[in-house]
DOZA-483901 format. One record per residue (C-alpha): residue in three letters; x, y negated, z. Coordinates in steps of 0.001 Angstrom, whole numbers, plus 524288, in hexadecimal, padded with zeros to 5 digits. Layout:
<site residuo="ALA" east="X" north="Y" up="Z"/>
...
END
This chain:
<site residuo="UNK" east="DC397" north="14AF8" up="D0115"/>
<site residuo="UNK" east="DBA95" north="1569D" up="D0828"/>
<site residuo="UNK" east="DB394" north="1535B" up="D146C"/>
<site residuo="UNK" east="DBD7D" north="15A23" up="D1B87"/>
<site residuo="UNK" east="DC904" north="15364" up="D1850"/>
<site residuo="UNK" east="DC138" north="145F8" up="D1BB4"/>
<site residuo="UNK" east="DBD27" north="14B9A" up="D2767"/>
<site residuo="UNK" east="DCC15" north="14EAB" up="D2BD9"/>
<site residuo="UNK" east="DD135" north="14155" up="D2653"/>
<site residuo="UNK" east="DC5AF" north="13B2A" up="D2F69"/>
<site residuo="UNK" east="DCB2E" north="14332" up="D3B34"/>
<site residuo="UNK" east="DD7E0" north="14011" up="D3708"/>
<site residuo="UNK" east="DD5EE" north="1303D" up="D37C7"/>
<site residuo="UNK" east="DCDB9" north="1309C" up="D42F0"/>
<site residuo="UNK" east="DD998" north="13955" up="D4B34"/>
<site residuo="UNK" east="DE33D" north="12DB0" up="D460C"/>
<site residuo="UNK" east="DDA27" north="123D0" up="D4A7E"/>
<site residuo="UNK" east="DD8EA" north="128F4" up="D57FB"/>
<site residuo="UNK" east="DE7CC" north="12BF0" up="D5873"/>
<site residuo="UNK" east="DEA14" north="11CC7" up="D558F"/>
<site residuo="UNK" east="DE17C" north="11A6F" up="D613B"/>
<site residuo="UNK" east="DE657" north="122CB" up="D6A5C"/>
<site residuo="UNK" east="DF4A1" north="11D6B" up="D68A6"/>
<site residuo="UNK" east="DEFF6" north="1117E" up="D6D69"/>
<site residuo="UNK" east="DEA0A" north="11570" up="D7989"/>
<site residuo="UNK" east="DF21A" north="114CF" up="D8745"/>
<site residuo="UNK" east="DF8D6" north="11FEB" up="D8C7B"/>
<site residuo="UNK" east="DED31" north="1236E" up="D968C"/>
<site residuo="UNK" east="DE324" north="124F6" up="D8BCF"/>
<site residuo="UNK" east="DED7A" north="12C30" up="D8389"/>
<site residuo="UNK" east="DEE56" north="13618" up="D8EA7"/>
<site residuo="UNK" east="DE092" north="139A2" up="D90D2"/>
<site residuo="UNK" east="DDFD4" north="13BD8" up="D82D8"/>
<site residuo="UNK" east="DEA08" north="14394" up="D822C"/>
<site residuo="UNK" east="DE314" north="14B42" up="D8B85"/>
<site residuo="UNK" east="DD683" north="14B8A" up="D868C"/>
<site residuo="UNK" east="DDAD4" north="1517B" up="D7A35"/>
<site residuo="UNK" east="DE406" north="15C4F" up="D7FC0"/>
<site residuo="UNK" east="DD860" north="15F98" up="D8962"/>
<site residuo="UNK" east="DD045" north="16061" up="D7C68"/>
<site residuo="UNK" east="DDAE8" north="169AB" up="D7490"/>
<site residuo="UNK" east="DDB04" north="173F7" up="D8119"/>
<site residuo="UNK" east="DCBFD" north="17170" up="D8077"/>
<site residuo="UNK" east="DCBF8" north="1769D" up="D7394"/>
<site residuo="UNK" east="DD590" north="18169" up="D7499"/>
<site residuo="UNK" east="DCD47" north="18717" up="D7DF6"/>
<site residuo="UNK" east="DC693" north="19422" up="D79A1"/>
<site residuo="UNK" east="DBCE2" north="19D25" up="D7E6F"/>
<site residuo="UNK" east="DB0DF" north="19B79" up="D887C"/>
<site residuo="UNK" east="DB420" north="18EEE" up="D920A"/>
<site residuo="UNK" east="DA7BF" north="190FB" up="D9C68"/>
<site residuo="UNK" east="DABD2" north="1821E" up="D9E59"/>
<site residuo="UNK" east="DA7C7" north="17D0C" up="D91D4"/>
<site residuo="UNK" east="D99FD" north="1840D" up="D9496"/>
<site residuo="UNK" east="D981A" north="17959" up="DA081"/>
<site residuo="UNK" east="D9B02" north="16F3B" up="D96EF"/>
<site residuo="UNK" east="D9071" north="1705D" up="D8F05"/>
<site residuo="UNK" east="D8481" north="16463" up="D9156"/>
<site residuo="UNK" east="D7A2D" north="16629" up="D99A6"/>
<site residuo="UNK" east="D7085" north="163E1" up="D8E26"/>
<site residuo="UNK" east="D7673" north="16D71" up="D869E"/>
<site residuo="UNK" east="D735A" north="17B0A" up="D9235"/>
<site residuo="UNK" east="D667C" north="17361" up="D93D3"/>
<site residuo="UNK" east="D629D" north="17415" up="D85F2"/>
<site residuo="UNK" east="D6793" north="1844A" up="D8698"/>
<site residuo="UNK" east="D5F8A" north="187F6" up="D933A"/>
<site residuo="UNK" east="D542B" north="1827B" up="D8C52"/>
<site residuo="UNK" east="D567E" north="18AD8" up="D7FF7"/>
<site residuo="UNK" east="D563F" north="1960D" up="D882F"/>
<site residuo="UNK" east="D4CD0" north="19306" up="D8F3A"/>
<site residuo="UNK" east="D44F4" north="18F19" up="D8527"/>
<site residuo="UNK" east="D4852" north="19D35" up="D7CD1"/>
<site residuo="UNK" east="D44EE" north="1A4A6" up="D8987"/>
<site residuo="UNK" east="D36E4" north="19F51" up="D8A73"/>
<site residuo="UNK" east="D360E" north="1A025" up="D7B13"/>
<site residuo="UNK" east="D3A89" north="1AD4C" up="D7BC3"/>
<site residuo="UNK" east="D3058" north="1B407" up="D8788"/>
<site residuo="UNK" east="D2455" north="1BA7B" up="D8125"/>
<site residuo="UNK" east="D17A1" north="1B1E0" up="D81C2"/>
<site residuo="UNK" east="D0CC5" north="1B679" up="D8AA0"/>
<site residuo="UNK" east="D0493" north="1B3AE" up="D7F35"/>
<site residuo="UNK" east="CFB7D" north="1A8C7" up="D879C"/>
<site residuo="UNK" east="CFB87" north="199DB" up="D803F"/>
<site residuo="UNK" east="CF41D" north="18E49" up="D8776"/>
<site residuo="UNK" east="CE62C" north="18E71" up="D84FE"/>
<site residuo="UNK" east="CE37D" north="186A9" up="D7754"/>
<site residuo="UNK" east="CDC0D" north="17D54" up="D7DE9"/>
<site residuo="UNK" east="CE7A3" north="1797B" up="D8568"/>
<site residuo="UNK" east="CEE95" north="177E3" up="D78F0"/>
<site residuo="UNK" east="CE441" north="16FA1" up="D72B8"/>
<site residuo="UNK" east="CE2D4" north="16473" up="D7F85"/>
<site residuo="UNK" east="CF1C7" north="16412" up="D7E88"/>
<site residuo="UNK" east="CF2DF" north="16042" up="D708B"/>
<site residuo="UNK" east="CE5C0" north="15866" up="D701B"/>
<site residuo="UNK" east="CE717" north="14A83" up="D6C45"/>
<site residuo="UNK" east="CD901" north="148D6" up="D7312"/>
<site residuo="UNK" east="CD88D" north="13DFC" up="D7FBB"/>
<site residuo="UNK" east="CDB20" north="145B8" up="D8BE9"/>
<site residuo="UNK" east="CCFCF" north="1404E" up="D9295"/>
<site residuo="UNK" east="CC694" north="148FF" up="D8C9F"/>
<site residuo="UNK" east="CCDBA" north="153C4" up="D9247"/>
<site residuo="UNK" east="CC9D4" north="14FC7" up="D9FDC"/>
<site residuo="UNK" east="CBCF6" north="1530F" up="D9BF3"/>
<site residuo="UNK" east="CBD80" north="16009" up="D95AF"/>
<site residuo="UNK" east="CB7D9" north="16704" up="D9F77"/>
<site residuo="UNK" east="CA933" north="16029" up="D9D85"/>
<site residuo="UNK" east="CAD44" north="1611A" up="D8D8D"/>
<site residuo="UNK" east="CAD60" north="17186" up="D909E"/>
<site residuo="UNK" east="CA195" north="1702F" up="D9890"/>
<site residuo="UNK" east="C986F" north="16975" up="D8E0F"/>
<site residuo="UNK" east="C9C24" north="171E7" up="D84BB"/>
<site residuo="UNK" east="C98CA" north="17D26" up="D8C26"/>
<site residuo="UNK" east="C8CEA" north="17634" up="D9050"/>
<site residuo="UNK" east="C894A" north="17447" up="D8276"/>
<site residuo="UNK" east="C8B34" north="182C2" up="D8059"/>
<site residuo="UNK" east="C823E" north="1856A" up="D892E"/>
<site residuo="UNK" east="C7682" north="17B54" up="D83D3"/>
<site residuo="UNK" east="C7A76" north="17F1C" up="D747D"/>
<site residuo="UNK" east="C7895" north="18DC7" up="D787F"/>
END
């Protein structure tokens, strides 16, 4: 038996099992089903551009597209050819304690100092 004849006899029980269920449902419930599934055949008839079903689409889903664009339109500008100073670079991927930044300023100044003695 091919995969797609196992696949239809799957669809096949599972339609027979929910049409055993639905007979025994009241005549409310029958209704609304009833209803739900025509609404879902005219659904599906439907062709051509529905500007509705645009407005249906999740929140997440135009968030995640503005920022694709976004993100191609900054990708896309030329660079002004100017990167952050290397030294930059270097504090922000140091692993070194950030107190000894504080005092970089005197760490600069006795180096220059010893420069100045050295030449």
């Amino acid at each position: 038996m091919t995969d797609q004849n196992r696949e239809q006899q799957f669809i096949d029980n599972v339609k027979k099992a929910l049409d055993l269920d639905t007979e025994n449902l009241d005549p409310a419930t029958q209704s609304k089903l009833t209803h739900i599934r025509h609404r879902a055949l005219d659904a599906g008839e439907r062709k051509g551009f529905d500007i509705r079903e645009w407005f249906t689409v999740p929140v997440a889903g135009w968030a995640t597209a503005c920022l694709l664009v976004l993100g191609l339109v900054f990708y896309m500008q030329p660079s002004n050819g100017t990167l952050p100073p290397l030294e930059d670079i270097d504090l922000l991927v140091a692993e070194d304690n950030l107190e000894f930044y504080d005092g970089l300023e005197f760490y600069a100044w006795l180096a220059e100092e010893n420069n100045d003695v050295a030449g």
